[in-house]
Steps between C-alpha positions, in 0.01 A plus 500: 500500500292214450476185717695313203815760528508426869576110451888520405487745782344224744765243327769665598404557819446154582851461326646704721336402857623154391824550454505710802391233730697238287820726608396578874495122542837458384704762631302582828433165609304483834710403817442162603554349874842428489599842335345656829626217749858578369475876548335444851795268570819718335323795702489303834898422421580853417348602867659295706882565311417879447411498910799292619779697276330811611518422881824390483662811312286734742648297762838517379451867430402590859797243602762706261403838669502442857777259468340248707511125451288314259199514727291753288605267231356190634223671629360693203573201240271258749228762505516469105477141576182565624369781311579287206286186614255705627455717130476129326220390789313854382565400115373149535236573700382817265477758773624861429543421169178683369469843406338686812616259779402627834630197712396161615135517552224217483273557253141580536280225531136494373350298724231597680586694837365435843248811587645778658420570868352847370311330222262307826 
């Protein structure tokens, strides 16, 4: 093959990587702020319903089988009162909401660092 049999080749290829981004931009659009700000916020709504209906019918549950008054009931569906606002605080805040979340720690800093005793 010669370098002229490789141009239609190169053509088409250029064609094709075209069309191909042409088509990624319109049917895999990038998500924009307010795509991600209404997920963040229909998530945070979902927590805090999903806890309180799931206190409550734990509550209720526990009620039902030792045939007590509602106490569990109240008790359990204001503990998924709290869990509820406490999940949103985590989701707005973005901690434990990463892949590999250990827990609440400060980050490293890389500032310089006083001299340890041993280092004198």
């Amino acid at each position: 093959m010669t370098n002229k049999d490789n141009l239609p080749l190169e053509k088409l290829e250029s064609e094709l990587k075209a069309a191909r981004k042409e088509f990624d931009e319109d049917y895999n659009p990038k998500a924009d702020s307010a795509d991600q700000n209404t997920n963040t916020g229909a998530r945070a709504g979902v927590e805090l319903v999903g806890s309180i209906i799931g206190g409550a019918l734990i509550g209720y549950g526990i009620d039902h089988f030792f045939e007590t008054a509602p106490i569990f009931f109240l008790t359990f569906t204001l503990l998924g009162v709290v869990t509820g606002f406490y999940n949103i605080y985590k989701i707005t805040m973005n901690f434990g909401t990463s892949v590999g979340f250990k827990g609440l720690k400060s980050p490293s800093k890389d500032a310089k660092q006083a001299p340890n005793n041993d280092e004198l």
